[in-house]
N, C-alpha and C positions, 0 to 999 in steps of 0.2 A: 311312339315307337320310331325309332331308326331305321334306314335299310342303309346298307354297305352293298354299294355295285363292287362289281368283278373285279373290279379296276380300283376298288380302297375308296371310293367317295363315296360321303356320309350324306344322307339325306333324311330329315326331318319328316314323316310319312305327311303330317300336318298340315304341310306348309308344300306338298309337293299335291302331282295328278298324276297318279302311275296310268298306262297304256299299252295295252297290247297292239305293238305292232309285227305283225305277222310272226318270225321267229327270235322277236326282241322284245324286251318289256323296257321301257321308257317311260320317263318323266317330265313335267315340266312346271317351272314354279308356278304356285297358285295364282301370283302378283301377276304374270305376264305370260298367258297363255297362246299368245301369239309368237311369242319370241323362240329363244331358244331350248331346244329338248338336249336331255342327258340321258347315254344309255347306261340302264340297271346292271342288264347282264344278254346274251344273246345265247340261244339256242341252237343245234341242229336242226328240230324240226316245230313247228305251229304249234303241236301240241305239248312240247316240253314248253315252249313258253307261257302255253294258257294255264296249264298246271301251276308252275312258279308263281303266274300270276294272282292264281284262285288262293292259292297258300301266302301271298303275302294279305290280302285280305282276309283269311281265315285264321290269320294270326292276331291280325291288330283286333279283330270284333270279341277274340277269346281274351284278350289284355285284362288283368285284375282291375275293377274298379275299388276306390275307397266308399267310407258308406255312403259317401253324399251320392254319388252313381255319376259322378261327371269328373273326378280328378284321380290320375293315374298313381298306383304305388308304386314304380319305375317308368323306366323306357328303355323296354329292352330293346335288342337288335333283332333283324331281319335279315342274316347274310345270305347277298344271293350266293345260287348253287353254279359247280363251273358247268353242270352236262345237267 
């Protein structure tokens, strides 16, 4: 799965750590968890961010599998939401 932040950047769900931070939800590449974060999309308040956040994972665990049960029939998108 894809997500597209607010701001048009494409991010590989796979290969990224999404994170609630407080009225943002933010990433950071798998490779370098130390390094540097990208913001998703920001919120008004905590809870529209946990929200978004809960819904980007409750999108990718609903993803179709093929029959083997480990390889995807696409990669669809995740756009975040602007409110």
């Amino acid at each position: 799965m894809r997500i597209i932040s607010q701001n048009g950047m494409d991010f590989p769900y796979e290969h990224v750590v999404v994170i609630l931070d407080g009225c943002a939800v933010i990433c950071r590449p798998v490779s370098d968890m130390s390094g540097r974060y990208y913001t998703l999309g920001t919120y008004k308040t905590e809870n529209r961010a946990k929200s978004v956040f809960q819904s980007i994972h409750r999108d990718y665990e609903n993803l179709p599998h093929m029959e083997d049960g480990q390889n995807f029939y696409n990669t669809p998108c995740f756009i975040m939401p602007e409110v």
